[in-house]
C-alpha positions in Angstrom: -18.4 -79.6 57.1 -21.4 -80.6 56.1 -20.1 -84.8 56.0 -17.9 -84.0 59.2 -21.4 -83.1 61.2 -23.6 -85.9 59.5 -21.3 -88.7 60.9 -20.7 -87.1 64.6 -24.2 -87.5 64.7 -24.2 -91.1 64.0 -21.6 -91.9 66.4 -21.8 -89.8 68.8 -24.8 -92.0 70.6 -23.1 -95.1 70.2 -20.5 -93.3 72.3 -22.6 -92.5 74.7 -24.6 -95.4 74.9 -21.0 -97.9 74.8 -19.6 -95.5 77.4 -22.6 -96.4 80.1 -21.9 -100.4 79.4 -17.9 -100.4 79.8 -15.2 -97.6 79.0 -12.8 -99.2 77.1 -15.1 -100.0 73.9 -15.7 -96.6 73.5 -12.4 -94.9 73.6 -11.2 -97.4 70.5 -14.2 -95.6 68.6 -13.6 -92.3 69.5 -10.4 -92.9 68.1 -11.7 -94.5 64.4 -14.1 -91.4 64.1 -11.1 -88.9 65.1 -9.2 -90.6 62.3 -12.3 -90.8 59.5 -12.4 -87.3 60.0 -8.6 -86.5 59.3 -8.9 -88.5 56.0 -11.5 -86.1 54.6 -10.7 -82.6 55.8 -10.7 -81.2 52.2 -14.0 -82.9 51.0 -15.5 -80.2 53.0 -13.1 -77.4 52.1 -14.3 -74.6 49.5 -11.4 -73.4 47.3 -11.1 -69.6 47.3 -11.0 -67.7 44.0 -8.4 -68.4 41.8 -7.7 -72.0 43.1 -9.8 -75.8 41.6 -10.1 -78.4 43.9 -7.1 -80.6 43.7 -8.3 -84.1 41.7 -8.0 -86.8 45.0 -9.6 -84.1 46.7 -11.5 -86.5 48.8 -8.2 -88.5 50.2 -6.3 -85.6 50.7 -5.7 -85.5 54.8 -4.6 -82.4 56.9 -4.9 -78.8 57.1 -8.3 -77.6 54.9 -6.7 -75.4 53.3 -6.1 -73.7 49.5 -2.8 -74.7 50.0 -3.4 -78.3 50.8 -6.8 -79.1 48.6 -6.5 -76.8 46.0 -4.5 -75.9 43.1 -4.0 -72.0 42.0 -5.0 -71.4 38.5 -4.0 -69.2 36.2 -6.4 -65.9 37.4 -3.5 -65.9 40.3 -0.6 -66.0 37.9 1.1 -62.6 37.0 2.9 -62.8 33.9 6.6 -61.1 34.0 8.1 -59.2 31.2 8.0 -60.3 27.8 4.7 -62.5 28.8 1.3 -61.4 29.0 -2.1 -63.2 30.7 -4.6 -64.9 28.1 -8.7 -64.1 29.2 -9.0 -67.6 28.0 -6.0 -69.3 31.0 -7.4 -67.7 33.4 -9.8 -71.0 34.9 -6.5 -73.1 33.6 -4.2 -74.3 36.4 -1.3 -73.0 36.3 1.3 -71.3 38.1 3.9 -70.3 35.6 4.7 -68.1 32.4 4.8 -71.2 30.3 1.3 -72.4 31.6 -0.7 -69.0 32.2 0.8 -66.7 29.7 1.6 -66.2 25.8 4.9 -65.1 24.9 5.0 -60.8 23.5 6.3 -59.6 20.5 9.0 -57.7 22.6 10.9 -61.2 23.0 11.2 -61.5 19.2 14.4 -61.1 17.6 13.8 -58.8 14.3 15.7 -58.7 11.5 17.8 -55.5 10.4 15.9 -52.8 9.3 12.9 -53.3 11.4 12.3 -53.9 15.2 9.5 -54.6 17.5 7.5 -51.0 18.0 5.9 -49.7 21.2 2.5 -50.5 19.9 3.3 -53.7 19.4 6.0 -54.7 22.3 3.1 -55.8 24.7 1.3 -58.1 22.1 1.2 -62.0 21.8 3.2 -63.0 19.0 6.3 -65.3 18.1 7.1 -64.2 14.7 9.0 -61.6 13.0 5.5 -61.3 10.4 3.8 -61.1 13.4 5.2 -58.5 15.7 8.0 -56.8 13.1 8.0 -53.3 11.7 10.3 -51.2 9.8 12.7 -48.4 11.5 11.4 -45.0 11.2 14.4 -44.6 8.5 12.4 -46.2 5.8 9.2 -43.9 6.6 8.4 -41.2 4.9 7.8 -38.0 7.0 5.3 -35.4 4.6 2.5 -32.6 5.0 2.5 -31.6 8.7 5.5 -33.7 9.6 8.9 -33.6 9.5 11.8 -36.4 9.8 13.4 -36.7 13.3 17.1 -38.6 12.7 16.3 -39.0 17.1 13.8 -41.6 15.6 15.5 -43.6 12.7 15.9 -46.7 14.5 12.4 -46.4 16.1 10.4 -49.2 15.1 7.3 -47.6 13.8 5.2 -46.5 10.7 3.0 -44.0 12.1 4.2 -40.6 11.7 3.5 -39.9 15.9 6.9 -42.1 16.4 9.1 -42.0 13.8 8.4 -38.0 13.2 8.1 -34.3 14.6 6.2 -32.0 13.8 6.7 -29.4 10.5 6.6 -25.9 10.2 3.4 -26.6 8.2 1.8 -27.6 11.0 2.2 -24.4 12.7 -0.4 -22.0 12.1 0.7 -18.7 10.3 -2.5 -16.4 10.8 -3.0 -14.4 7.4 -5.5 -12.4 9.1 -2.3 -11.3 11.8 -0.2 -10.6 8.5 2.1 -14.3 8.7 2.4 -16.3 5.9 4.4 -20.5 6.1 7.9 -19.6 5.4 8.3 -21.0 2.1 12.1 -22.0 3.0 10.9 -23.9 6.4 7.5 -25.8 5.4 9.0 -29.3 5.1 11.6 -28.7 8.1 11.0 -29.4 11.9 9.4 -26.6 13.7 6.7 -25.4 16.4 6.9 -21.8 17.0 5.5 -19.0 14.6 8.8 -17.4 15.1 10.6 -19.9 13.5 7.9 -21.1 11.2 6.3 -17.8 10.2 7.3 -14.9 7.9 5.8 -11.7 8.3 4.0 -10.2 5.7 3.7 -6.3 5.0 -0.2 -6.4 6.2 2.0 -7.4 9.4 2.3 -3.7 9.9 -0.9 -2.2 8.4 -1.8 0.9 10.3 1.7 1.3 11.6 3.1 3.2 8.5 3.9 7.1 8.5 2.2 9.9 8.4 1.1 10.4 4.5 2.5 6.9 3.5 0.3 3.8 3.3 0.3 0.2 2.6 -0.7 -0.6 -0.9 -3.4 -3.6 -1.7 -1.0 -5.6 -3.7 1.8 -5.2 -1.1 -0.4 -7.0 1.9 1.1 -10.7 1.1 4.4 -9.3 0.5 7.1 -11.4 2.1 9.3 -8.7 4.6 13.0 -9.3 4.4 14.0 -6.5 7.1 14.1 -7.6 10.8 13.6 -4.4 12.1 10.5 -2.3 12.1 11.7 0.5 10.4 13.2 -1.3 7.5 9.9 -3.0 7.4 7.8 0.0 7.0 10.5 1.4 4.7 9.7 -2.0 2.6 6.0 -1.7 3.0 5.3 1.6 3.1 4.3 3.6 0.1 4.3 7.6 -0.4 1.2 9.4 -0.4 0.5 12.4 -2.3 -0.6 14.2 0.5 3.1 14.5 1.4 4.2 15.4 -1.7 5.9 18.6 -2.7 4.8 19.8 -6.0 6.5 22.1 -8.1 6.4 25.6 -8.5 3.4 26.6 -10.6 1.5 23.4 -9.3 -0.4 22.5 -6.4 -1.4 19.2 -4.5 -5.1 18.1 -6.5 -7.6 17.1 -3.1 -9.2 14.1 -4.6 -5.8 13.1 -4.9 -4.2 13.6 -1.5 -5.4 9.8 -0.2 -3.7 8.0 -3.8 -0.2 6.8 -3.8 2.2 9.1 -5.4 3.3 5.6 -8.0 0.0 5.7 -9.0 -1.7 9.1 -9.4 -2.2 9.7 -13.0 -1.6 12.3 -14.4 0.6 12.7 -11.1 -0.3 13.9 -7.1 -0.3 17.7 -8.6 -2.1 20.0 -11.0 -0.9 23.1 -13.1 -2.1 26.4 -11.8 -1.9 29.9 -13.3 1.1 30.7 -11.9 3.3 28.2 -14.7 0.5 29.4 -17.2 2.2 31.4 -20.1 -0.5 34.0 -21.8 -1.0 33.9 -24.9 -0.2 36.9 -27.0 -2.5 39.8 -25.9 -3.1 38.5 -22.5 -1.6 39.3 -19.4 -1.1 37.6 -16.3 -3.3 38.0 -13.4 -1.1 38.2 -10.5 -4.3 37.4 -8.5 -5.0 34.0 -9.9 -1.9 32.6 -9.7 -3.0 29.9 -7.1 -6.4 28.7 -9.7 -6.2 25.7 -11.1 -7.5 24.3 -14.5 -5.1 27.2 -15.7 -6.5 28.7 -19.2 -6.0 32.4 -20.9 -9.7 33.2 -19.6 -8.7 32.1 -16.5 -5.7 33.2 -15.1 -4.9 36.3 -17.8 -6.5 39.5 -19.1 -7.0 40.4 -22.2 -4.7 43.6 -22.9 -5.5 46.9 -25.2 -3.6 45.0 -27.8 -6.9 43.2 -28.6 -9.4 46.5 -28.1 -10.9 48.3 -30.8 -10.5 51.5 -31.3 -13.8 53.3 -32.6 -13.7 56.6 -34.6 -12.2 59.8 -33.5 -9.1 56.9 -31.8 -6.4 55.5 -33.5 -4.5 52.3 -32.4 -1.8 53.0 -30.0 2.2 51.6 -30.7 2.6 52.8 -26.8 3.9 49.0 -25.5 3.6 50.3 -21.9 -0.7 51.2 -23.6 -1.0 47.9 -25.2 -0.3 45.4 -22.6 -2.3 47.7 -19.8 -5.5 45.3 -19.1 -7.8 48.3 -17.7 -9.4 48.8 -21.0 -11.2 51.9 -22.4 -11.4 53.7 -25.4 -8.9 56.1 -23.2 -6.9 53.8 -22.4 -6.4 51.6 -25.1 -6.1 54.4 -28.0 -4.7 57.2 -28.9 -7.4 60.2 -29.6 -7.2 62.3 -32.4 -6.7 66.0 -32.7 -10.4 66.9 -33.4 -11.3 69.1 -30.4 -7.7 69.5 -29.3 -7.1 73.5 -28.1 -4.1 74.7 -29.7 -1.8 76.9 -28.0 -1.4 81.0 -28.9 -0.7 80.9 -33.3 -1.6 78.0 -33.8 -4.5 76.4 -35.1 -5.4 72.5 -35.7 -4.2 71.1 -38.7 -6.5 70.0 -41.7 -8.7 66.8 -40.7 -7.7 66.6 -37.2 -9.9 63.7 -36.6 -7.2 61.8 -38.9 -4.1 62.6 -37.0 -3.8 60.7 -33.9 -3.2 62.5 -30.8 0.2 61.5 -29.5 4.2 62.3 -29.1 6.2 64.2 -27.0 4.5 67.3 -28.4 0.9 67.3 -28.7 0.7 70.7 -30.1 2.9 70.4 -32.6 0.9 67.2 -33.8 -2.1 68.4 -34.0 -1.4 71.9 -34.5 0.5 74.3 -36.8 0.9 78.1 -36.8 -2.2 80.0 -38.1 0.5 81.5 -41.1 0.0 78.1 -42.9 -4.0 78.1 -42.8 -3.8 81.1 -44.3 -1.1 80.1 -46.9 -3.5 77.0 -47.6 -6.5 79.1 -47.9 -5.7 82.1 -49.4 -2.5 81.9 -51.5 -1.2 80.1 -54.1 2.4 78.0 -53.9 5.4 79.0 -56.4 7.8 76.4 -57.3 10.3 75.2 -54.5 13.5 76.1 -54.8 16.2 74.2 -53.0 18.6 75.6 -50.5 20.0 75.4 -47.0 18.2 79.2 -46.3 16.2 82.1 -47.6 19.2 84.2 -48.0 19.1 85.2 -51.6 15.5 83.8 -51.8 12.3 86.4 -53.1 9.2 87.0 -54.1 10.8 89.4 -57.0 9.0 87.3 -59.6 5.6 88.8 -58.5 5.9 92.5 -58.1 3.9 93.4 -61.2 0.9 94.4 -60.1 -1.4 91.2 -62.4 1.0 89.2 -60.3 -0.8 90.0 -57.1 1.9 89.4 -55.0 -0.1 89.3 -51.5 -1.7 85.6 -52.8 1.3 83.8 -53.3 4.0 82.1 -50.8 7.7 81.1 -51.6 8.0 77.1 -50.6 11.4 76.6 -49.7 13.3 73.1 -49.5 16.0 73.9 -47.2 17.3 70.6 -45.8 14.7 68.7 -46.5 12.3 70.5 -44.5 9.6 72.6 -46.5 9.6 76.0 -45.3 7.1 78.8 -46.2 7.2 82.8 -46.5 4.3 84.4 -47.5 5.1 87.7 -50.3 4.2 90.8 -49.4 4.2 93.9 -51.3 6.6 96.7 -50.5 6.3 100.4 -49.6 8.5 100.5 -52.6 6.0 98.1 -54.7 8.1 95.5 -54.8 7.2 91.9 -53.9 9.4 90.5 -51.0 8.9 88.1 -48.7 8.1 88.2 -45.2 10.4 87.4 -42.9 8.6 87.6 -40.1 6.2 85.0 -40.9 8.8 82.0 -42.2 7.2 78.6 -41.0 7.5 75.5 -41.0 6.1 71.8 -40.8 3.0 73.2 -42.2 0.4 70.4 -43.3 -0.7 69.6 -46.9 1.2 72.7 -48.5 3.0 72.1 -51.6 3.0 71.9 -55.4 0.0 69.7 -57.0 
């Protein structure tokens, strides 16, 4: 434009000045500038972005246009599949793949066993060195990945292509009682369902009433699918459930321990499976103590009591094993200060004889005849017989006899029996029969 305005300038007063001397002069040079201006329509033309100036430019007649002066350069060109633009064309002319573009690995014919991979499809290269890689089949798929056969003739060596995620991958909480299956950790997997195997902390604080999970059970694998074979699995007695046997009774420090592990056991002995020792008696009362001993749960009988003086030891079983223990209750007394009855009179050293029997009388006492027999007669020989018939005292009626001091001892079966001699109206010695006794003590023959 700017040359186009430079030489109307010049001629345009040459026109005007030819035009007031004759008209036909002027036309013919109207006409030469008309065509010097045709010739160099694209010396003033500016190519747009994109295009260079074509090389004869300056010669180049019609239109000033991109189209007529200028040549497109690469910038313009898009590159179609399998090509892909160069920063370096780009001020290059050009107007083809060929010119603008180099060639992609995705046009590259790879051997078998290996292929052109994603990451490499849109890449320049020409050569299998170049743009090749093996099939996922030949890649090895480990830790938090697993092999997907989807992918084995994926060209690729990244485990993101040629693999899928593993069950290791997956996130088994310890903490919400999961633990890696140990079956799944090298196979394909994404859920916890699938991936995850519930341990028995799983269910802490779900078990029973007096059962509880154990420390050393918490990583333990479940096999049940259902709850209640889980807690069965999991779940371990306590001893505050347990029944104890009779004569034992739950120990409270215990109650919180597992019934596997309480040593000596959940229970403890009480009196009531205690056996006394001999001269003890049970206390029905302290059957329920614990820590059972014969001080603790038994008595001590009469069996064990001394009897002092004036008591003898009683053979009375019902006596012996009575726990309320007294000189009167544990012992027998003796005669001293017994009242006999009516003719009789206590035997010789009462406190000696023990006060006991069916008859008390008899054993303590014995008819007055016999103190007097004792005191103030004198024995004969005992004769043998089943009665005093036929028996006397005819042996002491002379008078240096002196029949009133002696006594006939009689053994009539077995049993000593005494008459005392008395002297007839007839002064002879006979005995009295009105005064036969029996069971008398210390009378005899020295």
């Amino acid at each position: 434009m700017k040359q186009a305005t430079a030489l109307a300038l010049c001629v345009l007063p040459f026109a005007v000045a030819r035009k007031s001397v004759a008209n036909g002069p002027f036309d013919v040079m109207l006409a030469l500038a008309a065509e010097k201006k045709d010739a160099s329509a694209c010396s003033s033309h500016v190519c747009s972005d994109g295009y260079h100036p074509k090389a004869n430019y300056d010669n180049i007649t019609g239109d000033a246009t991109d189209a007529n002066c200028c040549n497109p350069t690469c910038r313009r060109w898009t590159c179609t599949s399998g090509y892909k633009a160069h920063p370096e064309y780009a001020s290059n002319i050009g107007a083809s793949n060929a010119e603008c573009c180099d060639k992609t690995c995705s046009l590259v014919t790879c051997r078998e066993g290996t292929g052109v991979s994603a990451s490499k499809a849109n890449e320049a290269g020409v050569t299998e060195e170049a743009c090749c890689t093996p099939t996922c089949r030949f890649h090895s798929c480990i830790g938090n990945w697993a092999q997907d056969l989807s992918k084995k003739d994926y060209a690729s060596d990244k485990d993101e292509d040629c693999c899928q995620q593993s069950c290791l991958a997956v996130e088994c909480k310890s903490e919400l009682g999961l633990m890696h299956h140990p079956d799944r950790t090298d196979k394909a997997g994404t859920t916890t369902a699938f991936c995850c195997r519930k341990t028995c902390s799983y269910y802490a604080g779900q078990c029973p009433a007096d059962t509880g999970l154990p420390k050393e059970k918490m990583k333990k694998l479940v096999s049940s699918t259902s709850t209640s074979g889980a807690l069965a699995e999991c779940c371990d007695a306590k001893c505050s459930g347990h029944t104890c046997a009779a004569g034992y009774t739950l120990t409270p420090v215990k109650s919180d321990e597992f019934v596997s592990k309480a040593v000596p056991g959940c229970c403890e002995k009480t009196c009531k499976a205690h056996d006394c020792s001999a001269g003890f008696v049970k206390v029905p009362a302290n059957d329920n103590l614990t820590q059972p001993s014969d001080m603790t749960c038994c008595a001590p009988s009469c069996k064990f009591w001394a009897c002092p003086s004036g008591y003898f030891n009683s053979t009375d079983s019902t006596k012996l094993s009575g726990v309320d223990r007294s000189h009167d209750n544990c012992c027998e007394k003796s005669c001293e200060g017994y009242s006999c009855s009516a003719g009789t009179t206590l035997r010789p050293s009462p406190s000696s004889i023990p006060r006991m029997g069916d008859d008390i009388n008899a054993a303590c006492c014995e008819s007055t005849v016999c103190k007097e027999l004792r005191e103030e007669r004198t024995p004969t020989s005992v004769q043998a017989g089943t009665s005093t018939a036929g028996l006397d005292c005819n042996d002491f009626s002379d008078p240096d006899q002196n029949c009133s001091s002696k006594y006939k001892l009689f053994n009539i079966s077995g049993a000593l029996t005494a008459v005392p001699c008395i002297m007839s109206n007839l002064s002879l010695c006979k005995m009295d029969d009105s005064r036969v006794v029996t069971e008398c003590s210390d009378l005899g023959l020295d």
